[in-house]
DRENTORMI-126907 format. One record per atom (N, C-alpha, C): residue in one letter; z, x, y; residue number from 0; atom name. Coordinates in Angstrom, 3 decimals, padded with zeros to 6 digits. Layout:
<lumpas>
<lumpa aa="A" pz="Z" px="X" py="Y" i="NUM" at="CA"/>
...
</lumpas>
This chain:
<lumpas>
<lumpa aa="X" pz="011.123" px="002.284" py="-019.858" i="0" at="N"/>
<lumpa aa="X" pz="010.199" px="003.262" py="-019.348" i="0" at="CA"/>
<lumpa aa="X" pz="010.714" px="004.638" py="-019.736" i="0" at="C"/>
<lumpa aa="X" pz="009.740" px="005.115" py="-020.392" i="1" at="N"/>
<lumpa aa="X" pz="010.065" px="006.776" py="-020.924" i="1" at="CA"/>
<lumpa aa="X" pz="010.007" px="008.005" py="-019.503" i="1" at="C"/>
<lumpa aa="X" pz="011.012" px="008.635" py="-019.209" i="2" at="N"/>
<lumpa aa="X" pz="011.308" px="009.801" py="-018.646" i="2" at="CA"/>
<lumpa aa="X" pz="010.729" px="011.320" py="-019.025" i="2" at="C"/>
<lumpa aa="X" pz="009.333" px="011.982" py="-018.741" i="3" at="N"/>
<lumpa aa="X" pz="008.751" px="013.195" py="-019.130" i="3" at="CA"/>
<lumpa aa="X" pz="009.038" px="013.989" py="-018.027" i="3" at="C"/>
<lumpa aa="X" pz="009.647" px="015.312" py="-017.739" i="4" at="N"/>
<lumpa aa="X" pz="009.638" px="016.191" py="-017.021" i="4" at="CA"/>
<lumpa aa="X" pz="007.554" px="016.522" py="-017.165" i="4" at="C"/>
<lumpa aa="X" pz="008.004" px="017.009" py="-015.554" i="5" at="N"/>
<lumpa aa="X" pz="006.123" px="017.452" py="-015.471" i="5" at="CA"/>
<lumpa aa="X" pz="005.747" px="018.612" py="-016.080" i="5" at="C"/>
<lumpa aa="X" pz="006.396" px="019.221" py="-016.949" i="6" at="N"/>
<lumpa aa="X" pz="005.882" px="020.450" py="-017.612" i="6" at="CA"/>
<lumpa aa="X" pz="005.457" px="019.683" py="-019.318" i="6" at="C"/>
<lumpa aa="X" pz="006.373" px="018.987" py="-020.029" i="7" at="N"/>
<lumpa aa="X" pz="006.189" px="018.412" py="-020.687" i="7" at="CA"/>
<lumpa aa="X" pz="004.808" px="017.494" py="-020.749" i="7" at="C"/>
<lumpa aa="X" pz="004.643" px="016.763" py="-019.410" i="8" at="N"/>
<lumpa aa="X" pz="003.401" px="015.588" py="-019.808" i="8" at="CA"/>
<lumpa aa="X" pz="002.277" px="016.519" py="-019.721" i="8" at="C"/>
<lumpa aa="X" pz="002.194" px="017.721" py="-018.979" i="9" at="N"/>
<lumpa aa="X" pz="001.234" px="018.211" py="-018.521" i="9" at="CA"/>
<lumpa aa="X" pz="000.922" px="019.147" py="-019.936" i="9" at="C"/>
<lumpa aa="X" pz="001.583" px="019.513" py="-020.310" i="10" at="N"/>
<lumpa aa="X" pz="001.783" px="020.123" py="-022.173" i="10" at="CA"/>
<lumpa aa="X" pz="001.148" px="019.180" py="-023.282" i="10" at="C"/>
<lumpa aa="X" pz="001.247" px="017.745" py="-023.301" i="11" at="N"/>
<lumpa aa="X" pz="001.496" px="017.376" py="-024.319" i="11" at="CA"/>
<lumpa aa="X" pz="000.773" px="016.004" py="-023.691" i="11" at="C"/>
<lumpa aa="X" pz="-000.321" px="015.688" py="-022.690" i="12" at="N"/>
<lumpa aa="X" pz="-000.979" px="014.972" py="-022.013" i="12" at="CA"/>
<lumpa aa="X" pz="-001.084" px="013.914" py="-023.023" i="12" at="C"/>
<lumpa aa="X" pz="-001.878" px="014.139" py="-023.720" i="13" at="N"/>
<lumpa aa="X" pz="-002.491" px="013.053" py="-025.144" i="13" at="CA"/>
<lumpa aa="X" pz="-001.526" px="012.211" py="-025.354" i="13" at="C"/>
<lumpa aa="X" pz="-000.258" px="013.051" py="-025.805" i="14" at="N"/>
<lumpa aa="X" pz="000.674" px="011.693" py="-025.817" i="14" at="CA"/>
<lumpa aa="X" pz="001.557" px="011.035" py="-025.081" i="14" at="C"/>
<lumpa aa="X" pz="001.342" px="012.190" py="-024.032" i="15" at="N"/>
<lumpa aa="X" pz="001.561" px="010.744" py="-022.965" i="15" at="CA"/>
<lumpa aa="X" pz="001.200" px="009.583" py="-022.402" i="15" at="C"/>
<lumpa aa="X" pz="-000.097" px="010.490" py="-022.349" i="16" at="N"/>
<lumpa aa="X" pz="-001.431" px="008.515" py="-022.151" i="16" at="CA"/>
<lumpa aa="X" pz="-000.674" px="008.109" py="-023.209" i="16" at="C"/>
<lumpa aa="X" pz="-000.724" px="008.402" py="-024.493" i="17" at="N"/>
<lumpa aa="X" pz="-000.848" px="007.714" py="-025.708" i="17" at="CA"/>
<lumpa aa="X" pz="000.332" px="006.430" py="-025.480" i="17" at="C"/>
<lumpa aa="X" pz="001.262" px="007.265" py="-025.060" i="18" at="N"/>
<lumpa aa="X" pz="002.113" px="006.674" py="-025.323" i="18" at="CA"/>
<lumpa aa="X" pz="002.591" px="005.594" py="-023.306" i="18" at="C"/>
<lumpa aa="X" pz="001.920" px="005.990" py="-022.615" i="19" at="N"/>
<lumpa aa="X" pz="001.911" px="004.476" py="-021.693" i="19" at="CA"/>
<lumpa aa="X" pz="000.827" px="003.590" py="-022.450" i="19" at="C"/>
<lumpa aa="X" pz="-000.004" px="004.155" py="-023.065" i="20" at="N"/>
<lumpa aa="X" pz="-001.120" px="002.591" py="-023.368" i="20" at="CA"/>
<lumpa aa="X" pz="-000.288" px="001.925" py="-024.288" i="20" at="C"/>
<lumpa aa="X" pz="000.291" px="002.789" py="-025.403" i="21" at="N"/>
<lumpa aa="X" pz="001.425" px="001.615" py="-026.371" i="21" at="CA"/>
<lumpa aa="X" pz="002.935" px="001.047" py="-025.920" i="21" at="C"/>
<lumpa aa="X" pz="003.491" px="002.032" py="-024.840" i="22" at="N"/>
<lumpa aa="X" pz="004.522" px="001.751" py="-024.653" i="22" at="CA"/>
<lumpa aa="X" pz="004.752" px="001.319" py="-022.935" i="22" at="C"/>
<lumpa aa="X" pz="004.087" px="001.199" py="-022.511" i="23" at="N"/>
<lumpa aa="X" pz="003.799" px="000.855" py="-020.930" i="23" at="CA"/>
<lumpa aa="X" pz="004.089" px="002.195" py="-019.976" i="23" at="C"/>
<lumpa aa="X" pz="004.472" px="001.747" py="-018.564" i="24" at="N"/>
<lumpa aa="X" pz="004.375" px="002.812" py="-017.901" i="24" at="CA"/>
<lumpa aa="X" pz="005.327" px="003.922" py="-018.163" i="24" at="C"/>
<lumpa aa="X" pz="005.264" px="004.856" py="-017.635" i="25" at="N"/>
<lumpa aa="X" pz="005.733" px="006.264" py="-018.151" i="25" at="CA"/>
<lumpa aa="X" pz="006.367" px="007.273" py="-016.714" i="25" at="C"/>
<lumpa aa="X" pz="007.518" px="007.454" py="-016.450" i="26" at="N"/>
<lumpa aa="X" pz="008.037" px="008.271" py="-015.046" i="26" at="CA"/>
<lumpa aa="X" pz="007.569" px="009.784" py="-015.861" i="26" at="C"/>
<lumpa aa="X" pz="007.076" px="010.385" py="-014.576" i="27" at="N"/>
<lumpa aa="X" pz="007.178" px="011.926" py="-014.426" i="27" at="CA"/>
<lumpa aa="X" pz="007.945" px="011.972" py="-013.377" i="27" at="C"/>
<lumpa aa="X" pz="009.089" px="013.485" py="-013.450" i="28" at="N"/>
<lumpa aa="X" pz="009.901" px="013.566" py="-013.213" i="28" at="CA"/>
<lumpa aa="X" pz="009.382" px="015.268" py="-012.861" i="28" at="C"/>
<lumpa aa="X" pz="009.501" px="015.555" py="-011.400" i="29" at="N"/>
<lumpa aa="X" pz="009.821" px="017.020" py="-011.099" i="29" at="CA"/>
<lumpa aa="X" pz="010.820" px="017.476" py="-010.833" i="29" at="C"/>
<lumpa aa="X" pz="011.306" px="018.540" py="-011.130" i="30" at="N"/>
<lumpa aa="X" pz="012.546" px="019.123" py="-010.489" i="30" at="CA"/>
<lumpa aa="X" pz="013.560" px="018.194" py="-010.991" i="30" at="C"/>
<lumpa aa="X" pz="014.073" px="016.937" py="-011.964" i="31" at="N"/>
<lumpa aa="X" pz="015.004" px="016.228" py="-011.596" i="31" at="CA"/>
<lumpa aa="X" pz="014.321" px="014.771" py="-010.701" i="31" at="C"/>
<lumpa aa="X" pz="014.067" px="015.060" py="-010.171" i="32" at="N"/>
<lumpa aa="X" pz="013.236" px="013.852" py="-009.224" i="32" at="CA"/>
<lumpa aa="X" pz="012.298" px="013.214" py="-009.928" i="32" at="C"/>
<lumpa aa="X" pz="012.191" px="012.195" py="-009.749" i="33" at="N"/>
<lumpa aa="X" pz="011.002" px="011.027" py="-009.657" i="33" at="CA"/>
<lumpa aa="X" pz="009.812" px="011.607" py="-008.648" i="33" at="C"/>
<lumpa aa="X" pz="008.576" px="011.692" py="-009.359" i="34" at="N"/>
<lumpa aa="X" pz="007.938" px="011.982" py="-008.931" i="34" at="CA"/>
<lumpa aa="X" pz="006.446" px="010.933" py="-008.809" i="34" at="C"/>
<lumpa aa="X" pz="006.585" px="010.497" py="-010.027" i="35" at="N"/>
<lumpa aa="X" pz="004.942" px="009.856" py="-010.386" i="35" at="CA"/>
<lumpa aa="X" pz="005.416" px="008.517" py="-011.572" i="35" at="C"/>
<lumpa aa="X" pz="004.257" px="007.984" py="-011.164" i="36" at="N"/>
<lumpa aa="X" pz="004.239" px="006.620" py="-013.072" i="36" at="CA"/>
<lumpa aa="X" pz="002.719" px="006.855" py="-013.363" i="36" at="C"/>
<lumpa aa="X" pz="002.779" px="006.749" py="-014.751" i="37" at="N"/>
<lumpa aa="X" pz="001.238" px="006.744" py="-014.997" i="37" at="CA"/>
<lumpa aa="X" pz="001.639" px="005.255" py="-015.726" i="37" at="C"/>
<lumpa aa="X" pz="000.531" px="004.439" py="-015.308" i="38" at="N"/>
<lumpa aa="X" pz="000.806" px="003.115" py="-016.557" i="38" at="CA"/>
<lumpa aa="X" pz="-000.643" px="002.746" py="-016.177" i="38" at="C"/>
<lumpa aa="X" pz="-000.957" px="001.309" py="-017.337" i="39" at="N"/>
<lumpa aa="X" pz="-002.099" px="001.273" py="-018.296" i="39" at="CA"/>
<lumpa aa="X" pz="-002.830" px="000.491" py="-017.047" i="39" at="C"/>
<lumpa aa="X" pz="-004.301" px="000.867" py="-017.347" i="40" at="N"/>
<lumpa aa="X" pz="-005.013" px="000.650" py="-016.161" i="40" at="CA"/>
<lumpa aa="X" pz="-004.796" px="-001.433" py="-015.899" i="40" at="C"/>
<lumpa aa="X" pz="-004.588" px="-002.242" py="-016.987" i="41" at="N"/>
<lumpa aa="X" pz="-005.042" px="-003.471" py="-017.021" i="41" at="CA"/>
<lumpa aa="X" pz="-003.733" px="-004.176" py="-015.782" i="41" at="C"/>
<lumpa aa="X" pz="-002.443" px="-002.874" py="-016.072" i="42" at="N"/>
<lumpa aa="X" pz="-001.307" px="-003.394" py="-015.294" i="42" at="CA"/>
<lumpa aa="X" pz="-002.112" px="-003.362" py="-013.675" i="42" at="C"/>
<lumpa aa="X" pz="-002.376" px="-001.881" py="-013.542" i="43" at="N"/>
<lumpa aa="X" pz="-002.549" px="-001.109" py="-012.111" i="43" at="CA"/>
<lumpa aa="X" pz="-003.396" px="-002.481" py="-011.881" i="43" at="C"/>
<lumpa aa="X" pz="-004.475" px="-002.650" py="-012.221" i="44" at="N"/>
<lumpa aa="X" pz="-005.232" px="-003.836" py="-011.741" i="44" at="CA"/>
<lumpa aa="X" pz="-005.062" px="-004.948" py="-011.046" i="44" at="C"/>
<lumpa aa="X" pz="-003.854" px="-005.691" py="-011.773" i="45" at="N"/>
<lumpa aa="X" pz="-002.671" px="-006.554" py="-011.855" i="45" at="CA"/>
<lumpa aa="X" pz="-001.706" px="-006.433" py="-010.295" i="45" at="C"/>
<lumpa aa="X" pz="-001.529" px="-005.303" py="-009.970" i="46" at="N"/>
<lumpa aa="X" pz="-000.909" px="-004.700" py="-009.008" i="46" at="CA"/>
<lumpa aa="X" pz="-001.826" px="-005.127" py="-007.912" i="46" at="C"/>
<lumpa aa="X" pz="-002.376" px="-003.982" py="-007.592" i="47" at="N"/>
<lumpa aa="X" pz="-003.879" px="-004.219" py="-006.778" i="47" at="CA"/>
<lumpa aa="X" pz="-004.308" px="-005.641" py="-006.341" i="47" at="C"/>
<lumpa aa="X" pz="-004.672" px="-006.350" py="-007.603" i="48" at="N"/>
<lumpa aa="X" pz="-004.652" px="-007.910" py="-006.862" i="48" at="CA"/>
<lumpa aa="X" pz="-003.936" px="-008.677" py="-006.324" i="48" at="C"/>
<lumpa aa="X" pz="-002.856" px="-008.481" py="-006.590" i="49" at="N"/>
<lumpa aa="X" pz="-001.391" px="-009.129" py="-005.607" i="49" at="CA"/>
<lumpa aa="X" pz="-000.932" px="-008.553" py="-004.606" i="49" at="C"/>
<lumpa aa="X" pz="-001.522" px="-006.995" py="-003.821" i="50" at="N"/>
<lumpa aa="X" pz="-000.880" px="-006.434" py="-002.968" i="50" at="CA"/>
<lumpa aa="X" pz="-001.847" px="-007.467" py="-001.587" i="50" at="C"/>
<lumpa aa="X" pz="-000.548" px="-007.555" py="-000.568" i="51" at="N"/>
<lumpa aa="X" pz="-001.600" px="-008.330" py="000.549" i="51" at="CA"/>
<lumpa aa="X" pz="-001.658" px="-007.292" py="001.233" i="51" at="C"/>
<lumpa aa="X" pz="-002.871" px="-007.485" py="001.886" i="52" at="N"/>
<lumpa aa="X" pz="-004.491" px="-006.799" py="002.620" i="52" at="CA"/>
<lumpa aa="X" pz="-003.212" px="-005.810" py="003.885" i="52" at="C"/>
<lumpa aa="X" pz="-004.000" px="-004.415" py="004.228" i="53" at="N"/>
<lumpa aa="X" pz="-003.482" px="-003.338" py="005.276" i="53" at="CA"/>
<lumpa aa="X" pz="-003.562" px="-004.382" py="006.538" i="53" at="C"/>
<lumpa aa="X" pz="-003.341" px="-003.983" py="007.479" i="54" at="N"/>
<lumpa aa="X" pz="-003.758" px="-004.151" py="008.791" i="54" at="CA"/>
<lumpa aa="X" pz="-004.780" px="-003.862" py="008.778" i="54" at="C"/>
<lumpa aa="X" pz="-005.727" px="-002.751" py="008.609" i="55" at="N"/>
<lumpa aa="X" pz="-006.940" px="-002.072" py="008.849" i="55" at="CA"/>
<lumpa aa="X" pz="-008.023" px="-003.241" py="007.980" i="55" at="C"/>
<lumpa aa="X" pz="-007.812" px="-003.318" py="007.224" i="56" at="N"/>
<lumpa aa="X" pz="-008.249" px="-004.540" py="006.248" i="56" at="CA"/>
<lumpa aa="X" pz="-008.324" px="-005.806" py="007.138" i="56" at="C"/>
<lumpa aa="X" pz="-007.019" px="-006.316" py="007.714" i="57" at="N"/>
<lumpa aa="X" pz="-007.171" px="-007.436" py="008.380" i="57" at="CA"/>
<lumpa aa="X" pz="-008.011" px="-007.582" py="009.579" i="57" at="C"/>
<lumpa aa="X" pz="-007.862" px="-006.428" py="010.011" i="58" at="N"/>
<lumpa aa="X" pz="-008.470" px="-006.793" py="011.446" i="58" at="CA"/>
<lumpa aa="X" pz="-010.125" px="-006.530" py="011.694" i="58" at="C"/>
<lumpa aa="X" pz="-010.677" px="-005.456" py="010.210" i="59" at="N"/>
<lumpa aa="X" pz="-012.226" px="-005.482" py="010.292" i="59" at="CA"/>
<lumpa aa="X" pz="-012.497" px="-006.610" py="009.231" i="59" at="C"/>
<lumpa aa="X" pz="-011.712" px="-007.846" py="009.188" i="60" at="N"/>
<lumpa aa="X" pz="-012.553" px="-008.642" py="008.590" i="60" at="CA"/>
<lumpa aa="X" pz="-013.282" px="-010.005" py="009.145" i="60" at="C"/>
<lumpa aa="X" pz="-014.414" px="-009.863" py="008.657" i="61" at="N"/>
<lumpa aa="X" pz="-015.533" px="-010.707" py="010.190" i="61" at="CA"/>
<lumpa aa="X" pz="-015.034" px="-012.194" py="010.188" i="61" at="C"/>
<lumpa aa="X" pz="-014.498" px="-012.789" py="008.783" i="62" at="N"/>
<lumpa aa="X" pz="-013.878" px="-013.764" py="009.282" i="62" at="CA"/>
<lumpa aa="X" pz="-011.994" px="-013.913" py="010.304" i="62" at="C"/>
<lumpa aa="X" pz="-011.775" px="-012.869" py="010.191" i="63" at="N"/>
<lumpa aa="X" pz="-010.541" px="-012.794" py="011.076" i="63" at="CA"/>
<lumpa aa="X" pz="-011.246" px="-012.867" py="013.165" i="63" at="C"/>
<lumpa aa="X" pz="-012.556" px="-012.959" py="012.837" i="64" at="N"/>
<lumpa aa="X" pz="-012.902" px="-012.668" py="014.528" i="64" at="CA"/>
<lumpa aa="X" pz="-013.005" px="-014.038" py="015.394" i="64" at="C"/>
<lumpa aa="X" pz="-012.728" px="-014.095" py="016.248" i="65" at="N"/>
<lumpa aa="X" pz="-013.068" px="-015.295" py="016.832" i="65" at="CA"/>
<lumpa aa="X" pz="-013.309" px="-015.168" py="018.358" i="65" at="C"/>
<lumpa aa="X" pz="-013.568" px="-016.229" py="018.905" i="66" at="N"/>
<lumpa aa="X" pz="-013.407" px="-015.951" py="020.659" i="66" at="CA"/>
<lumpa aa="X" pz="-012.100" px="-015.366" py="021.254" i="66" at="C"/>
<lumpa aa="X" pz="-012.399" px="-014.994" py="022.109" i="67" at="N"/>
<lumpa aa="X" pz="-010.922" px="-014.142" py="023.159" i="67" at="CA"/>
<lumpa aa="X" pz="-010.426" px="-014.830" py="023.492" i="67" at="C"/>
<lumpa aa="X" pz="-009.163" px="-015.510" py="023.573" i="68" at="N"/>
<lumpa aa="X" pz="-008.825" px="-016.448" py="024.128" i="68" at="CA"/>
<lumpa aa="X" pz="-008.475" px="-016.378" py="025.561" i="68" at="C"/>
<lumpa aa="X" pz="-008.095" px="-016.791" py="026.320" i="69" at="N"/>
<lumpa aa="X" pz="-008.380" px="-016.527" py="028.250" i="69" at="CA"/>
<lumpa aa="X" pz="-007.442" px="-017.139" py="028.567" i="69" at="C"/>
<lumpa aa="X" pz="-006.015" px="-017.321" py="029.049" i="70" at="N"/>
<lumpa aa="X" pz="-005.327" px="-017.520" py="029.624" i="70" at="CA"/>
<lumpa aa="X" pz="-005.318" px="-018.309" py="031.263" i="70" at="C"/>
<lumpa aa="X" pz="-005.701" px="-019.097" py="031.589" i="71" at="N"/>
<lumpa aa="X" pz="-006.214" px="-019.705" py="032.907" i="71" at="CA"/>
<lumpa aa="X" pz="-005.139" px="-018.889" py="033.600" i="71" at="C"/>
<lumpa aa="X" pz="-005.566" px="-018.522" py="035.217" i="72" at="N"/>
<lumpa aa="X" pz="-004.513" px="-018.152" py="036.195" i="72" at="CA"/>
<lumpa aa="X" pz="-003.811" px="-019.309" py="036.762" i="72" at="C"/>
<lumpa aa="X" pz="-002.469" px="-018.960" py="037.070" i="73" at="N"/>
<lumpa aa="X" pz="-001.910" px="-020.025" py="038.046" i="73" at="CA"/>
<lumpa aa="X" pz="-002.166" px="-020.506" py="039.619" i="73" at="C"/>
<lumpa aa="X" pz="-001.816" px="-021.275" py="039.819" i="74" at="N"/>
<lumpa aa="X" pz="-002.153" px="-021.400" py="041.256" i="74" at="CA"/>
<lumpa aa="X" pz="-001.154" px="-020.973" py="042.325" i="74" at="C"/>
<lumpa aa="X" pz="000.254" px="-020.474" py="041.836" i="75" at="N"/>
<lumpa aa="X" pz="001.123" px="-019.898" py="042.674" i="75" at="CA"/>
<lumpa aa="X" pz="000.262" px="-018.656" py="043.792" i="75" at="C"/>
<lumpa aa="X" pz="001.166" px="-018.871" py="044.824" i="76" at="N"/>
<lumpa aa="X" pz="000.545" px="-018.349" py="045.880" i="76" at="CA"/>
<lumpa aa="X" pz="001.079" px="-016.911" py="045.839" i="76" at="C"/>
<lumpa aa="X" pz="000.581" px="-015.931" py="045.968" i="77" at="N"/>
<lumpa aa="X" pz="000.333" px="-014.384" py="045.919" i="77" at="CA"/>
<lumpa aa="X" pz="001.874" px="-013.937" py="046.796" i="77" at="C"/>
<lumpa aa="X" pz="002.735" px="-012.752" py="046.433" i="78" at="N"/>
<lumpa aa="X" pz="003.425" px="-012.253" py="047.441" i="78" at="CA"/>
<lumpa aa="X" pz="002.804" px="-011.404" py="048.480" i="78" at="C"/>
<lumpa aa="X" pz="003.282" px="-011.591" py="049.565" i="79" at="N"/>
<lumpa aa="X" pz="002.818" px="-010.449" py="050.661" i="79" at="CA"/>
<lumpa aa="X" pz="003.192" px="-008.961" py="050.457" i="79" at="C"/>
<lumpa aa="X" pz="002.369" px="-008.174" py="050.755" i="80" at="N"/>
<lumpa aa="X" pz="002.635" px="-006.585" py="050.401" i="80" at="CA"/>
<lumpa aa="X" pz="004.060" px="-006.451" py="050.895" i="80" at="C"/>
<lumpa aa="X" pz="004.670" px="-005.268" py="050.339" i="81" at="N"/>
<lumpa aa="X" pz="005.477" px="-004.594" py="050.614" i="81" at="CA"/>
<lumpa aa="X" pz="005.698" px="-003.403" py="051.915" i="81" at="C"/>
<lumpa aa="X" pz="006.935" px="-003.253" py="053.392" i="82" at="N"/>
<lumpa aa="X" pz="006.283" px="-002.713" py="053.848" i="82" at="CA"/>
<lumpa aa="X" pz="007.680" px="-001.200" py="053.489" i="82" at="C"/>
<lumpa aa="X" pz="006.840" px="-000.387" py="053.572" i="83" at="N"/>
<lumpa aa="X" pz="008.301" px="000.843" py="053.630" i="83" at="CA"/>
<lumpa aa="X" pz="008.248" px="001.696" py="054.608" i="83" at="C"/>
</lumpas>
């Protein structure tokens, strides 16, 4: 994976796509830091389909719904109040 400072990719854009579509993904780098990857859309795709589902995802999905389930009460007998 090729290393572009962000002044560079942002300079010289063209070949940077150019060069994740021939050479795969590509780090931008700010300041020294890791900042970003640009790579080729067929990977990102690839990604995307293997990530498993948010919470938010899971829980509005209509087959995740079912009845409430209900807990029966016991038949133990109640304590008497407390007096102070």
């Amino acid at each position: 994976m090729s290393t572009w400072p962000v002044q560079d990719a942002k300079a010289r854009f063209s070949e940077f796509l150019q060069a994740c579509l021939t050479s795969g993904p590509q780090l931008v780098t700010k300041r020294g830091q890791d900042a970003a990857v640009l790579v080729p859309i067929n990977q990102w795709r690839q990604l995307q389909a293997h990530k498993p589902p948010s919470l938010k995802e899971v829980l509005l999905d209509p087959s995740a719904r079912g009845d409430f389930l209900t807990v029966p009460r016991g038949q133990a007998q109640s304590r008497p109040p407390e007096v102070f």
